[in-house]
C-alpha positions as CSV (number, residue, x, y, z in Angstrom):
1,X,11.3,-9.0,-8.7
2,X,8.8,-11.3,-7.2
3,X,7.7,-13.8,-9.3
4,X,5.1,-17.3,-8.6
5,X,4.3,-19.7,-11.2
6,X,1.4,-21.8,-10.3
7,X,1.6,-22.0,-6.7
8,X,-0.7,-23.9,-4.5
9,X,-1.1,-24.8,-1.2
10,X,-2.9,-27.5,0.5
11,X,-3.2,-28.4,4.2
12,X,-3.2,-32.2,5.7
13,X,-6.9,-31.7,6.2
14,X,-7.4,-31.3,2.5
15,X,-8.3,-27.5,2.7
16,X,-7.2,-25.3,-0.3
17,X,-5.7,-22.5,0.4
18,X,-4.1,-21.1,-2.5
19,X,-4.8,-22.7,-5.9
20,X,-2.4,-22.7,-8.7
21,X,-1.7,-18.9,-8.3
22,X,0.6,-17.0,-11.0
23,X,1.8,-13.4,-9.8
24,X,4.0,-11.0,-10.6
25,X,5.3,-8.0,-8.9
26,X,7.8,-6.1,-10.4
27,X,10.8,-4.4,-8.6
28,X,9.7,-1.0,-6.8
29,X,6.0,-1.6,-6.9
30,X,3.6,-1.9,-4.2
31,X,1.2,-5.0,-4.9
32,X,-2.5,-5.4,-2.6
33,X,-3.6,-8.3,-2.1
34,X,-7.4,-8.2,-1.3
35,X,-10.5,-10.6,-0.8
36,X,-12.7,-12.2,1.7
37,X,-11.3,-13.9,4.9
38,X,-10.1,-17.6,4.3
39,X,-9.2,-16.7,0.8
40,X,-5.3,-17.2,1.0
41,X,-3.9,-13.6,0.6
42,X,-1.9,-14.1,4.1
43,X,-1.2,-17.4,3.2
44,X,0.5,-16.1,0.0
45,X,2.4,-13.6,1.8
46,X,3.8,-16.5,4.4
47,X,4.4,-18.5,1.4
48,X,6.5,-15.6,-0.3
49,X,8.7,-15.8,2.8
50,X,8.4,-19.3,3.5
51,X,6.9,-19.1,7.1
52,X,4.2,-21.3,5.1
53,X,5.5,-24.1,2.5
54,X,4.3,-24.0,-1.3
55,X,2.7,-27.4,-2.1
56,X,3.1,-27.0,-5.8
57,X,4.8,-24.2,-7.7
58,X,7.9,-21.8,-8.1
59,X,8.2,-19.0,-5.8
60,X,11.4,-16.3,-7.3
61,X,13.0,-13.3,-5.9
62,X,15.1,-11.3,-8.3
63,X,15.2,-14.7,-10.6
64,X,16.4,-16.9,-7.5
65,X,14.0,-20.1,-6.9
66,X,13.5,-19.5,-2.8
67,X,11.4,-22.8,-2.2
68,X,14.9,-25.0,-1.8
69,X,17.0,-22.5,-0.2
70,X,17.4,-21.1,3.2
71,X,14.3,-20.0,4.6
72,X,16.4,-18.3,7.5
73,X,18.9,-16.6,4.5
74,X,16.1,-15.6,2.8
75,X,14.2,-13.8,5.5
76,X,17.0,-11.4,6.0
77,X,16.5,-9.6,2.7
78,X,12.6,-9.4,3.8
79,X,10.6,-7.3,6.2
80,X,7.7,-8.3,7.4
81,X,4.9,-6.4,9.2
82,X,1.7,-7.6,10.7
83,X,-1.3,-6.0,12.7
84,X,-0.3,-6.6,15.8
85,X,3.1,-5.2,15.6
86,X,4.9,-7.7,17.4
87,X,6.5,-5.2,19.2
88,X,9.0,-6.2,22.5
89,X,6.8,-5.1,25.5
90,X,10.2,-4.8,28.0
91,X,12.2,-3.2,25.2
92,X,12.4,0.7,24.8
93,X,11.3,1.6,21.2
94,X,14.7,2.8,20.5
95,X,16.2,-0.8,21.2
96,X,13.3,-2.4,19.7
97,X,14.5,-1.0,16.4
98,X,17.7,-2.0,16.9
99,X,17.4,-5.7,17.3
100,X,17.3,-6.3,13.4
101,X,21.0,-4.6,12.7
102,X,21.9,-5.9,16.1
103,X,21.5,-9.2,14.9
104,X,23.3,-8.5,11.6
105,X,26.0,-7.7,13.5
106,X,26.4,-4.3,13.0
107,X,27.8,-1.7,16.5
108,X,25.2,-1.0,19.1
109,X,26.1,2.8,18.0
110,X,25.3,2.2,14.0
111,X,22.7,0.3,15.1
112,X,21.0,3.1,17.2
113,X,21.8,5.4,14.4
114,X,19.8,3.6,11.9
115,X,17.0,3.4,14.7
116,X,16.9,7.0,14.9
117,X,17.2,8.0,11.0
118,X,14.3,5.6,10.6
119,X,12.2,6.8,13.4
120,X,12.2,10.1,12.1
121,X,11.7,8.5,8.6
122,X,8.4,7.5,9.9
123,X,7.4,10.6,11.8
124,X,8.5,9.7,15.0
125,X,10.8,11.9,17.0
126,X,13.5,9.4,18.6
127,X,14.4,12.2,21.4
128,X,10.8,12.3,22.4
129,X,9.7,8.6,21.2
130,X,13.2,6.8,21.8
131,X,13.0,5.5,25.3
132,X,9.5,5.1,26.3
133,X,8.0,1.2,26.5
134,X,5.4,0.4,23.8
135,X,2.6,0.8,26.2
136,X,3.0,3.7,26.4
137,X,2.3,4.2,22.2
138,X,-0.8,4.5,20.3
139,X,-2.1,2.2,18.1
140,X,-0.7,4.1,15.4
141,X,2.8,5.0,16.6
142,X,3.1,1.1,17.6
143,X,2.4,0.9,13.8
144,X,4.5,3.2,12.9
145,X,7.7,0.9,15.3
146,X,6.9,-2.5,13.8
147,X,7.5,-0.2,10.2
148,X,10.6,0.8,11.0
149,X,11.5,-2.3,12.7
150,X,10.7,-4.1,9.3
151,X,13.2,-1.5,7.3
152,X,16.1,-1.3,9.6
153,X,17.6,-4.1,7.8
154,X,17.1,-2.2,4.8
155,X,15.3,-5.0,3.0
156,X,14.6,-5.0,-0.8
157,X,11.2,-6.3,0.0
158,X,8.2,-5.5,2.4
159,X,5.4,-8.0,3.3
160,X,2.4,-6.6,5.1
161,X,-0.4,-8.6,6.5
162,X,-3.0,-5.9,7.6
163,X,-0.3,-3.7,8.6
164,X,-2.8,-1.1,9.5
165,X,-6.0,-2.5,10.5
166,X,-5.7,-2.5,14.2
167,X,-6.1,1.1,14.2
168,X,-9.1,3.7,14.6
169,X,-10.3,5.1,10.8
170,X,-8.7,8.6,11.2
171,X,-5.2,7.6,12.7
172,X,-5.8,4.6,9.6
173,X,-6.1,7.3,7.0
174,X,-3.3,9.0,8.2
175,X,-1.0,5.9,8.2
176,X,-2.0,5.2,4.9
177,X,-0.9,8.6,3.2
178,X,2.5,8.5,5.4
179,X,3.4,4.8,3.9
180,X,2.6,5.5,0.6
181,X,5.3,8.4,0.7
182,X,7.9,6.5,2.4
183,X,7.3,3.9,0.2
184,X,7.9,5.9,-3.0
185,X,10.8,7.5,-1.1
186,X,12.2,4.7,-0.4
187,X,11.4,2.6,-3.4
188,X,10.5,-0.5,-2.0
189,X,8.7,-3.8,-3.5
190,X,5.9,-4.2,-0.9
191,X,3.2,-6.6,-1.2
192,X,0.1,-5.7,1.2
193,X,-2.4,-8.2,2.3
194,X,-5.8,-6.5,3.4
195,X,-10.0,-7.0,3.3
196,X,-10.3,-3.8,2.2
197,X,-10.6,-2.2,-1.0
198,X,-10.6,1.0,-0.3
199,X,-7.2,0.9,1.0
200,X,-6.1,-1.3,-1.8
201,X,-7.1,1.3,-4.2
202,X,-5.6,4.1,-2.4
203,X,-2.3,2.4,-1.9
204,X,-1.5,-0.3,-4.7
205,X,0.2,0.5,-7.8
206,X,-1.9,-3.3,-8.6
207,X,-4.2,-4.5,-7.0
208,X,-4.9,-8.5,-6.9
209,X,-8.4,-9.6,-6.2
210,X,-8.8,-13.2,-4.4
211,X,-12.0,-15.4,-4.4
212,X,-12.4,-17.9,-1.3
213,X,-10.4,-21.3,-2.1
214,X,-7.6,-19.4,-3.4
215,X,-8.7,-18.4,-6.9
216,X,-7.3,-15.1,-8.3
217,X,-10.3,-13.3,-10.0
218,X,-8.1,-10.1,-11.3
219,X,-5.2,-9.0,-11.1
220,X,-4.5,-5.0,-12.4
221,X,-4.1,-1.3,-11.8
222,X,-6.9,0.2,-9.6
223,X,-8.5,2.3,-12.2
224,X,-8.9,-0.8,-14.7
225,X,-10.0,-2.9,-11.5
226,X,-12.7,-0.1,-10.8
227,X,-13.6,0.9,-14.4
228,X,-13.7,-2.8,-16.1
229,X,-14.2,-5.9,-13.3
230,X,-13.5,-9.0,-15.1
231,X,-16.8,-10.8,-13.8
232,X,-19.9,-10.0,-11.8
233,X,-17.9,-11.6,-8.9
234,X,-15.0,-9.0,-8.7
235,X,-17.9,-6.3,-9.7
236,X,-20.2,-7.3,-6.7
237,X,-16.4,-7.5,-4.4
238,X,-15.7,-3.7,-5.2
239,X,-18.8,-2.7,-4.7
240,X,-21.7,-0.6,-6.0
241,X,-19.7,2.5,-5.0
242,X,-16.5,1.5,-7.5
243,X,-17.6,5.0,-9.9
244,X,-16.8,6.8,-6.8
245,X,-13.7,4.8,-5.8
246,X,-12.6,6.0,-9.6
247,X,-12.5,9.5,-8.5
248,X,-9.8,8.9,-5.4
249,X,-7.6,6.7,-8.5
250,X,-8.1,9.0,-11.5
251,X,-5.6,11.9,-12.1
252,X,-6.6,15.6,-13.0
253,X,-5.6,15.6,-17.2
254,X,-4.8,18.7,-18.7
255,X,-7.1,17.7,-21.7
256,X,-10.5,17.9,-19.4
257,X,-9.5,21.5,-17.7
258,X,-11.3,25.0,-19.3
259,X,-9.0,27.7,-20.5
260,X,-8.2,29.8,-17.9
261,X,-9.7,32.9,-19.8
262,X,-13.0,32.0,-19.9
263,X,-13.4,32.0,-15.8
264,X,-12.7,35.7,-14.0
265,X,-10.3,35.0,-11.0
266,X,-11.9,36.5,-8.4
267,X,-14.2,33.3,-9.0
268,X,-11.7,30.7,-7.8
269,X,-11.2,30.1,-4.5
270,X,-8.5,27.6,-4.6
271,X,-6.4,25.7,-6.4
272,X,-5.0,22.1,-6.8
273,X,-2.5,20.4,-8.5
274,X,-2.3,19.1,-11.7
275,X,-0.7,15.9,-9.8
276,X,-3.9,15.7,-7.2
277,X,-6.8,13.4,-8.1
278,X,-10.6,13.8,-9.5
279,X,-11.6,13.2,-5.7
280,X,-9.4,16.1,-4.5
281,X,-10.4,18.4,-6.7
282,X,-14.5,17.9,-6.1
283,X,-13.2,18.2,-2.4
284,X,-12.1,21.7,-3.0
285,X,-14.9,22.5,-4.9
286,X,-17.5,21.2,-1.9
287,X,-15.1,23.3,0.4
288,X,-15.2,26.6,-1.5
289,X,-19.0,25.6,-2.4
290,X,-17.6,26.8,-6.0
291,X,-18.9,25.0,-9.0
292,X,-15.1,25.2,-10.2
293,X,-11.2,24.5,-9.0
294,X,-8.2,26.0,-10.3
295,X,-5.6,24.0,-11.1
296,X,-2.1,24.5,-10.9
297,X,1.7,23.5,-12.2
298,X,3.9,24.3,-9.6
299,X,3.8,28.2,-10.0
300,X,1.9,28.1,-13.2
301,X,-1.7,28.2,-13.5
302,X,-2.8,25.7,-16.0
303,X,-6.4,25.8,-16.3
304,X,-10.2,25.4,-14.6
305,X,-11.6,22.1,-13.9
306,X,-15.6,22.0,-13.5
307,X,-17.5,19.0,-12.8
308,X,-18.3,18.5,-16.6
309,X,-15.0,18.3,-16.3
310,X,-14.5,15.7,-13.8
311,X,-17.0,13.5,-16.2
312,X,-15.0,14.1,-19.1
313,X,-12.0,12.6,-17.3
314,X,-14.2,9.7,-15.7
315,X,-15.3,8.9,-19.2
316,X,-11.9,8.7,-20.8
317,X,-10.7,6.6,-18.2
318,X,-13.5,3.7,-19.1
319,X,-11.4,3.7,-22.3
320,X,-8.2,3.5,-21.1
């Protein structure tokens, strides 16, 4: 879907931004790009869309060279989100929305109908939300606005520069969880600039890891990032705390469950998914202050999972 072929980007001033960077994201897929400040991930988002020229390099969308087209064309096939919203202040939230089809052309009344199906895509109730100012928004809902905004023209892809970083940690986490559903509902290719690995973990299906001057480290899935880092650089970047991080990416597997007859039922105090992660399940168990989870597939009950359990799975994942 999104493809760059040894892109680089030098200023006037002889500063390196980006240095002969080759990425791929493929269609659907939700792409973090992570690293210190002044290490080019925003300026490789801007390049993507052209609000910042390549220097060197090809820069595709769905096979099409965007570097010697229309950087106004090409924009309208791309949302783009950033931390501080953006947002109209003298606008109503409803008509802020609107602007995007507006501009497309489409009727103020399709236009407000797409405001409103997307407002409520992103949990925002357009009879109660629709005509108050931003100011008069949280942090969070304002996030929430500048998401919509970004999908009312119903764009193929999504760039996101810190989209929720502006934001206090429990409103963040909260944010977090609803984008990554609308973004699998939705099926969008969204590539996500932030500092912070925790949330590139949590929400990237890969996660790229940036080195100041523009150097890509590592480029993978979150659970090979965490289990194998390519060099002591990307190991000291995730941190000391990356076996723990491996808990919130790996899945409960069937193979590392006990029977179900070995454990009486009256021992279990809740259950989890088969679908829910290692870190989920240990949550339940520290809840319950059981040494044990049940776990579940949809009405079936599938098996036990212990903590000797829980290293059984973190083990196998090493291998993977």
């Amino acid at each position: 879907m999104i493809r760059l072929t040894g892109v680089s980007k030098t200023y006037d001033d002889g500063t390196v931004a980006v240095r002969e960077l080759d990425l791929e994201v493929r269609r659907g897929e939700l792409v973090c790009l992570v690293g210190p400040s002044g290490c080019g991930k925003s300026t490789t988002l801007k390049m993507i869309n052209r609000l910042v020229e390549p220097t060197t390099g090809l820069i595709e969308i769905d096979g099409r060279d965007v570097t010697h087209g229309d950087p106004v064309e090409l924009r309208r096939g791309i949302g783009y989100v950033i931390q501080q919203v953006g947002l109209f202040p003298h606008q109503r939230i409803t008509a802020n929305v609107m602007t995007v089809p507006l501009l497309y052309g489409e009727s103020k009344a399709t236009a407000r109908a797409r405001a409103h199906e997307l407002m409520s895509l992103v949990g925002l109730d357009p009879e109660q939300y629709g005509d108050r100012y931003p100011h008069q928004l949280s942090g969070g809902q304002r996030q929430r606005v500048g998401v919509a905004r970004a999908l009312a023209a119903n764009p193929p892809v999504l760039l996101m520069d810190e989209p929720f970083g502006a934001v206090d940690p429990v409103i963040r986490g909260r944010l977090q969880e609803e984008f990554r559903r609308l973004q699998r509902e939705l099926e969008k290719t969204v590539v996500l600039v932030t500092h912070d690995i925790d949330e590139a973990v949590l929400l990237g299906d890969r996660v790229a890891v940036f080195a100041e001057g523009g150097r890509l480290l590592q480029y993978d899935t979150p659970a090979a990032l965490l289990a194998h880092p390519v060099d002591e650089e990307v190991a000291t970047f995730v941190g000391a705390e990356r076996g723990l991080r491996r808990l919130a990416v790996t899945r409960i597997d069937t193979a590392h469950l006990e029977p179900v007859d070995q454990v009486l039922a009256s021992e279990l105090a809740s259950t989890v998914p088969v679908s829910a992660t290692l870190e989920e399940a240990l949550a339940a168990m520290l809840r319950d202050d059981r040494a044990m989870v049940g776990v579940t597939d949809g009405p079936q009950f599938v098996g036990v999972l212990t903590p000797a359990g829980v290293h059984r799975a973190l083990r196998a994942s090493l291998r993977e």
